[in-house]
C-alpha positions, -999 to +999 in steps of 0.1 A: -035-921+357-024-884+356-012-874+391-022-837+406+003-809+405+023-805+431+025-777+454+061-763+435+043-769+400+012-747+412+036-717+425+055-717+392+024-716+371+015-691+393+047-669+389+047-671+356+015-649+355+027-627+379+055-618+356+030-618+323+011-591+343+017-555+344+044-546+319+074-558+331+089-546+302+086-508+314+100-517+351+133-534+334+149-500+323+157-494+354+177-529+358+196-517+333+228-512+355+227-544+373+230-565+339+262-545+332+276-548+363+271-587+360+290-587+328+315-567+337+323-583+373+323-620+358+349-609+330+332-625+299+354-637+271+349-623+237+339-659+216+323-673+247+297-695+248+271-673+269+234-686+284+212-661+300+186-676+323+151-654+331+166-633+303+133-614+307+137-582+285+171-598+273+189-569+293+223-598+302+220-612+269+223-581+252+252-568+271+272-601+265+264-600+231+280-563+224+309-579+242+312-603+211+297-636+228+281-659+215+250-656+237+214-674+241+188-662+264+159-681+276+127-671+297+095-685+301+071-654+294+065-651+257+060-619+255+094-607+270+109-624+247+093-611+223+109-576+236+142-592+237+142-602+200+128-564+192+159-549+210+183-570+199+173-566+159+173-529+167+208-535+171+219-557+147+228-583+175+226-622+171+207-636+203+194-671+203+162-665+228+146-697+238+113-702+257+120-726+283+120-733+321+151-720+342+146-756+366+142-781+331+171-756+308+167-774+273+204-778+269+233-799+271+253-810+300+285-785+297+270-761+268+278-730+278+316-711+290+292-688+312+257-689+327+246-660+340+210-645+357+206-610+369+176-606+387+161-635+373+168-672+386+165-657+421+126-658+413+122-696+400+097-718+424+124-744+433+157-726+440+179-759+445+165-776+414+172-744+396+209-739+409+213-775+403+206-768+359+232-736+361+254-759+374+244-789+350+244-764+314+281-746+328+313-765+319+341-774+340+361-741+347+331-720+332+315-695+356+283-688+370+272-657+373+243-638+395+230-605+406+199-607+430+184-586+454+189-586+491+168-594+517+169-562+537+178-539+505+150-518+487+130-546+471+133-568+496+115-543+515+090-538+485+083-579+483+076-576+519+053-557+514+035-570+490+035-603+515+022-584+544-013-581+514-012-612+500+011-636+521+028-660+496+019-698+495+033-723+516+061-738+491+067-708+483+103-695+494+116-655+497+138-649+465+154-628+483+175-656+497+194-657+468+206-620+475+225-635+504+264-649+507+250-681+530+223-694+510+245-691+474+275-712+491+248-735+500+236-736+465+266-738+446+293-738+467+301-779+467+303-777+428+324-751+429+364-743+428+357-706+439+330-685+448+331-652+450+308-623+462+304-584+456+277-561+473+267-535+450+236-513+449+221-490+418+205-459+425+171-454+411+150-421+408+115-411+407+097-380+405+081-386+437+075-411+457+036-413+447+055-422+413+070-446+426+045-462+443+021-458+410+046-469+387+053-499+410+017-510+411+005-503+376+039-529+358+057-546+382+038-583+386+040-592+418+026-558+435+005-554+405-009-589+407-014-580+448-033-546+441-054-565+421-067-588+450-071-557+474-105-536+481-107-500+483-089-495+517-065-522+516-054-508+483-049-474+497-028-489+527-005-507+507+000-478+480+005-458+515+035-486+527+051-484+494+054-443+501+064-450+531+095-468+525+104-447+492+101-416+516+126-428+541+146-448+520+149-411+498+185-397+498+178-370+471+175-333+481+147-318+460+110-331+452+119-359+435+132-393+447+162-412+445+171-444+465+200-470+463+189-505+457+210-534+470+223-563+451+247-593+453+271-601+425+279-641+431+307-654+405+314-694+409+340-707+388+329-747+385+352-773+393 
């Protein structure tokens, strides 16, 4: 007898086609910077054994790989990866990019000197079955890597947002969580012989905010996938919301619009 799904299998078949929608591809440039700064802050080895989980557009990968790694990446949105492969051919850089699920890695117990995410694990359906396989894949002394939005930073705001439209299922848990010091000790911190935290933000521009709003609902899934759902007035509301907050959250002195987006760096080094 084949038993139903359950309510954590439905969310994740469900995020999975939020992030096939839009084109996520286009709203990754501007992640750019968090990917280096994960790189950088976790001091990769050259010759290391690197695994990038929710690799998405390969952006972590990538960087490790120019740092002379020896680096796979793995997402579960074909056609991300298929960007990933594109970029890395362009230049001439060995990445091994698997499809897979970040909560069931396809790997080895101890495979990899460093497992890193940046802005990806954060978004799994089950966090602690997910920070339980970074743990599982990382050897002994290896590190664990993550950058991931804050609560109360930028796109925490923005993913409010979107669930003040379309409020999120019952299993399903605020990503977000994992931009905080608390909820990472409490995900990694028994395994751990040190754990370590840095708040960092990226400043992003737009030419206006009605860009940014535009931009926002046209490629990145999960307001895309909520714009979708909405009628005529609710869709106007929520594009109106999303000027809202790039319009006070706007720091730059002209027309166009520039706002800092916070982020956690978490390094664990495992025991």
């Amino acid at each position: 007898m084949i038993s139903a799904p359950s309510e954590l299998e439905l969310l994740k078949a469900r995020q999975q086609l939020t992030w096939a929608s839009g084109d996520y591809g286009r709203i990754a440039w501007i992640t750019v910077p968090v990917a280096e700064a994960l790189v950088d802050a976790v001091e990769l080895r050259p010759g290391a054994a690197v695994l990038d989980v929710a690799t998405g557009t390969g952006h972590a990968a990538l960087a490790a790989a120019r740092r002379f790694c020896a680096v796979t990446g793995l997402d579960y949105v074909p056609d991300l990866l298929q960007t990933a492969r594109a970029r890395a051919q362009a230049e001439g850089l060995r990445i091994d990019f698997v499809e897979g699920d970040a909560e069931e890695l396809p790997f080895d117990d101890d495979s990899f000197d460093f497992v890193l995410s940046a802005i990806g694990v954060m978004f799994t359906a089950d966090h602690h079955r997910a920070a339980r396989e970074l743990l599982r894949v990382c050897r002994p002394g290896g590190d664990i890597g993550l950058a991931s939005w804050t609560p109360d930073g930028f796109v925490g705001e923005i993913l409010k947002i979107a669930g003040k439209y379309a409020p999120p299922p019952p299993a399903a848990r605020p990503a977000t969580r994992w931009g905080t010091e608390d909820f990472i000790t409490e995900l990694l911190g028994p395994e751990a012989a040190s754990l370590t935290f840095e708040a960092a933000s990226v400043r992003q521009r737009f030419l206006s905010a009605g860009h940014f709003a535009d931009f926002f609902i046209t490629h990145y899934g999960p307001t895309h996938k909520v714009a979708e759902r909405l009628d005529e007035d609710e869709l106007r509301n929520f594009r109106s919301d999303l000027l809202a907050l790039a319009e006070g959250a706007n720091v730059s002195t002209d027309e166009t619009v520039a706002a800092d987006w916070d982020y956690l760096i978490a390094r664990a080094v495992t025991a």
